[in-house]
VEXDRENDREN-120262 format. One record per residue: residue in one letter; x, z, y of N, C-alpha, C in turn. Coordinates in pm, whole numbers, padded with zeros to 5 digits, m for minus. Layout:
<atoms>
+----+--------+--------+--------+--------+--------+--------+--------+--------+--------+
! aa !    n.X !    n.Z !    n.Y !   ca.X !   ca.Z !   ca.Y !    c.X !    c.Z !    c.Y !
+----+--------+--------+--------+--------+--------+--------+--------+--------+--------+
!  A !      X !      Z !      Y !      X !      Z !      Y !      X !      Z !      Y !
...
+----+--------+--------+--------+--------+--------+--------+--------+--------+--------+
</atoms>
This chain:
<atoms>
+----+--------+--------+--------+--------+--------+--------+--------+--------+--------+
! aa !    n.X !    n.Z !    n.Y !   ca.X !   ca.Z !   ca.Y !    c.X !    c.Z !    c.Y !
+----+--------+--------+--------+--------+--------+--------+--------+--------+--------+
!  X !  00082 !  00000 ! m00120 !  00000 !  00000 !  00000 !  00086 !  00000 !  00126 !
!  X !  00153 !  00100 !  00135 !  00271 !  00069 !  00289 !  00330 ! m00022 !  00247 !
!  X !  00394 ! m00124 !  00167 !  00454 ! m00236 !  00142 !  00355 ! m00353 !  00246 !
!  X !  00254 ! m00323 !  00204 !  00158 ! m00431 !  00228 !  00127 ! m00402 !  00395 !
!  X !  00138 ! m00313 !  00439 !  00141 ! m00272 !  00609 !  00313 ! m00347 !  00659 !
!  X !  00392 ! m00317 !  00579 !  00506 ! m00357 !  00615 !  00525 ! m00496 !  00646 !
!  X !  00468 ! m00573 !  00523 !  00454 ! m00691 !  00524 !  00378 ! m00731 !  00642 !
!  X !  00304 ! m00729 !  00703 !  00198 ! m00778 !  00786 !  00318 ! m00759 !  00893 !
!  X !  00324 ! m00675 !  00962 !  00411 ! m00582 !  01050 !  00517 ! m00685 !  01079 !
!  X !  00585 ! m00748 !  00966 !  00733 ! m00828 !  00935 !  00673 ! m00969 !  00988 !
!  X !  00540 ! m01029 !  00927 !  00464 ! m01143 !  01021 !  00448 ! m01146 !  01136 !
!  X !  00414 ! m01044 !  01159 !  00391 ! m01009 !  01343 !  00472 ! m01018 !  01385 !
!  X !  00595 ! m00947 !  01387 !  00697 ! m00983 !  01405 !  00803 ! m01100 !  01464 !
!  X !  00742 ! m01205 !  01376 !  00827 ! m01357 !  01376 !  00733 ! m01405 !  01444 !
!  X !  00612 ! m01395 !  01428 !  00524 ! m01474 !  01483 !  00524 ! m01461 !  01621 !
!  X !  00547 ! m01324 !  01696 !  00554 ! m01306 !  01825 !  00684 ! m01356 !  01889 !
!  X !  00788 ! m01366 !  01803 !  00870 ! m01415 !  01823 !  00919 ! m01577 !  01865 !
!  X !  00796 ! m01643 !  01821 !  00807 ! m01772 !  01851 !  00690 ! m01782 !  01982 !
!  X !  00606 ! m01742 !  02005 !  00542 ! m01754 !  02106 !  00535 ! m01657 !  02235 !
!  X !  00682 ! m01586 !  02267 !  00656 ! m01469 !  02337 !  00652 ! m01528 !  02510 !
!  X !  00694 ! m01647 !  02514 !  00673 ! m01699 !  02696 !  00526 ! m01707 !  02700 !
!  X !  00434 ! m01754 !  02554 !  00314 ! m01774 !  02566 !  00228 ! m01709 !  02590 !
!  X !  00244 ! m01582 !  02603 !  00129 ! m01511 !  02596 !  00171 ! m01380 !  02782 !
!  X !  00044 ! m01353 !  02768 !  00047 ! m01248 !  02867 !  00069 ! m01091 !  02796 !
!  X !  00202 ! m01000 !  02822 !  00170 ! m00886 !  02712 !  00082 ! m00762 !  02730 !
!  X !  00013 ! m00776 !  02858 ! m00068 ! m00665 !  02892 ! m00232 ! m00674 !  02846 !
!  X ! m00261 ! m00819 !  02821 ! m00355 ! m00841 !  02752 ! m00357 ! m00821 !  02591 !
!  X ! m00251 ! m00889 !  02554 ! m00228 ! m00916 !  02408 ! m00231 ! m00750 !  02348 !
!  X ! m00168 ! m00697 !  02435 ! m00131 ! m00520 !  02378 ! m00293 ! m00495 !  02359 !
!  X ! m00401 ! m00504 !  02457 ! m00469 ! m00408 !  02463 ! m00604 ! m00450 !  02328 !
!  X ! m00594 ! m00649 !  02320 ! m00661 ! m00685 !  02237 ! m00644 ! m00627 !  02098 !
!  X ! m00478 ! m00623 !  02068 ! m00474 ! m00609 !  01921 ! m00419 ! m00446 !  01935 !
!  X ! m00465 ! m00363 !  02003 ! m00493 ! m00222 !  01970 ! m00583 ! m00245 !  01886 !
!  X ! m00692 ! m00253 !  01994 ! m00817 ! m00285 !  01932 ! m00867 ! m00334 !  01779 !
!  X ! m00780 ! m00406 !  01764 ! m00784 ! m00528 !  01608 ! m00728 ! m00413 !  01555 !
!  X ! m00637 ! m00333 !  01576 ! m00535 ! m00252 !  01512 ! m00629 ! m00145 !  01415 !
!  X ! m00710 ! m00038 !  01552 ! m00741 !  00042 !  01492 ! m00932 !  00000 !  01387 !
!  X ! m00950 ! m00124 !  01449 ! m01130 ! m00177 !  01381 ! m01047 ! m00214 !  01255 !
!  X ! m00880 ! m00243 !  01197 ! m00837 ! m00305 !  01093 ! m00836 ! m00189 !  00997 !
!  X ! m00799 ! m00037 !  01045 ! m00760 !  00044 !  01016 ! m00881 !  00096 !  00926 !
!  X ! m01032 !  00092 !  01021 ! m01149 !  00154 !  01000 ! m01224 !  00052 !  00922 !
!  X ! m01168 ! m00023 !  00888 ! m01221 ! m00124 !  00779 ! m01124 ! m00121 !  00684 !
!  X ! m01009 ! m00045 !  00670 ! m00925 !  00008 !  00505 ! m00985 !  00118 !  00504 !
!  X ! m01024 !  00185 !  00583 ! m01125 !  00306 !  00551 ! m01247 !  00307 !  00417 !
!  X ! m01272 !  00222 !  00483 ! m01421 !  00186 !  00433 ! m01423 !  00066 !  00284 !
!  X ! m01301 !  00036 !  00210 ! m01309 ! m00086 !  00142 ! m01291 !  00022 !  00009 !
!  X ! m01400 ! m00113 ! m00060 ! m01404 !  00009 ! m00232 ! m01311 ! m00026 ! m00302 !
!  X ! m01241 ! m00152 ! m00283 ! m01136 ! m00188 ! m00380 ! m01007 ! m00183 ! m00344 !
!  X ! m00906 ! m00205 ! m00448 ! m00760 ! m00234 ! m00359 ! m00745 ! m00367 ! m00307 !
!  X ! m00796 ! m00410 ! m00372 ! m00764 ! m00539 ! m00293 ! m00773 ! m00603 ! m00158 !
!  X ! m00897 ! m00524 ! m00120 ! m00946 ! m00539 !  00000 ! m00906 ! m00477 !  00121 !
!  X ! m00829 ! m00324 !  00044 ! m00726 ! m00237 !  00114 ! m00596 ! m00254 !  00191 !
!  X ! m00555 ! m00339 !  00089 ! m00381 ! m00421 !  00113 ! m00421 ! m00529 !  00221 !
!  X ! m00527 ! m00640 !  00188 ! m00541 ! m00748 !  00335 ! m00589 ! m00655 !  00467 !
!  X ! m00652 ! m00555 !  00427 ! m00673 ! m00507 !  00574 ! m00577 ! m00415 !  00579 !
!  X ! m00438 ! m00379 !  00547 ! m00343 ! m00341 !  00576 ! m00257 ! m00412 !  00600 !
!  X ! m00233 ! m00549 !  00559 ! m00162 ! m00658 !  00599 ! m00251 ! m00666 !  00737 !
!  X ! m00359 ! m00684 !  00779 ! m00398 ! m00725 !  00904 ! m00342 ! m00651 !  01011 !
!  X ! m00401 ! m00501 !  00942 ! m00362 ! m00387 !  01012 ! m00207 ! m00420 !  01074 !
!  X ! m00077 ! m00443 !  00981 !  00044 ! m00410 !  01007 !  00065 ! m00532 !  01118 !
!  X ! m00014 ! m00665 !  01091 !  00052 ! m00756 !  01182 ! m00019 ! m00760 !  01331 !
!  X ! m00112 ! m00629 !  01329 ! m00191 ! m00658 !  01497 ! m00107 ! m00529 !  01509 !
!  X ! m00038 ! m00436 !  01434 !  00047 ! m00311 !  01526 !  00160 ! m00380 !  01573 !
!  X !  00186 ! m00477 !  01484 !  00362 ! m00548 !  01549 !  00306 ! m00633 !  01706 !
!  X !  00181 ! m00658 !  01693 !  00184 ! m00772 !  01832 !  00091 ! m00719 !  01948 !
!  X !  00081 ! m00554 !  01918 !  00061 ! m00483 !  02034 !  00165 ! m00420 !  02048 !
!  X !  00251 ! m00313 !  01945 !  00356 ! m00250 !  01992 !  00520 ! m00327 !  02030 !
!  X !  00507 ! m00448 !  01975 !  00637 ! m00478 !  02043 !  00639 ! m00551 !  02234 !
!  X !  00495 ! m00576 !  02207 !  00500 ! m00617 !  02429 !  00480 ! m00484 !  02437 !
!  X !  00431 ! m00390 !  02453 !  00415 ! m00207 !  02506 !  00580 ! m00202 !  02494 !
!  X !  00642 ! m00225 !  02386 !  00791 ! m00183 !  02414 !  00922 ! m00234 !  02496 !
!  X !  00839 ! m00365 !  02509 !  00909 ! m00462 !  02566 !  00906 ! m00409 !  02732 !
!  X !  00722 ! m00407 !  02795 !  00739 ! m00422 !  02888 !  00720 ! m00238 !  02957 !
!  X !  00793 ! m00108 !  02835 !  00827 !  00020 !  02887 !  00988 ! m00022 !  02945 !
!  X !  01045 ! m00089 !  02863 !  01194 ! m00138 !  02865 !  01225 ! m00207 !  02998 !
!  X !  01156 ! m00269 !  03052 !  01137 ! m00332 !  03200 !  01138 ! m00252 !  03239 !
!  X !  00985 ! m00180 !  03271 !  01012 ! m00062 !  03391 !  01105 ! m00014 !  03392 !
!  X !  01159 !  00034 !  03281 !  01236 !  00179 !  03270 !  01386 !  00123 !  03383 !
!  X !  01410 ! m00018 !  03288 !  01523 ! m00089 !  03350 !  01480 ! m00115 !  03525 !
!  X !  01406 ! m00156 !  03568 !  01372 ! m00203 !  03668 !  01375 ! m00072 !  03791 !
!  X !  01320 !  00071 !  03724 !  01348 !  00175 !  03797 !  01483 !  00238 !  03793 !
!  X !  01568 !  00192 !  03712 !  01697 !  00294 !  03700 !  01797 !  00189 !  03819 !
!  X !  01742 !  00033 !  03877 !  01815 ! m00034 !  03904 !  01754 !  00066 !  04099 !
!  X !  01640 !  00072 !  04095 !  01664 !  00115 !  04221 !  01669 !  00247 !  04256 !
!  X !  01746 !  00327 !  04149 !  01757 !  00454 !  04210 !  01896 !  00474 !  04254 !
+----+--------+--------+--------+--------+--------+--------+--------+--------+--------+
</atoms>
């Protein structure tokens, strides 16, 4: 089961990686929270495994393509304020 979060997570990953000029990250973060935690509350709710692992694969690849712009653009500020102090 965390294999299968991992996996997703590792998609997200690459995938954001090829489209990161494309997107806006203050939107994208807040959409796939969203996807993140309705992915989460739908492995909640699934009677089988099977159904557990794709919505943990979903799950892992909407945490990679909200938390890596949130990290990206804390890393700005942070940089952007240490430049004018």
């Amino acid at each position: 089961m965390v294999a299968s979060f991992g996996a997703g997570a590792l998609a997200g990953s690459v995938a954001i990686s090829f489209v990161v000029r494309a997107i806006r990250p203050w939107r994208l973060m807040i959409i796939y929270t969203l996807v993140l935690y309705s992915m989460l509350l739908g492995f909640v709710h699934m009677p089988g495994i099977v159904g557990g692992r794709i919505s943990l694969v979903l799950a892992g690849f909407a945490q990679s393509l909200c938390m890596v712009p949130m990290a990206v653009m804390l890393s700005s500020l942070f940089n952007s304020a240490r430049v004018n102090l």
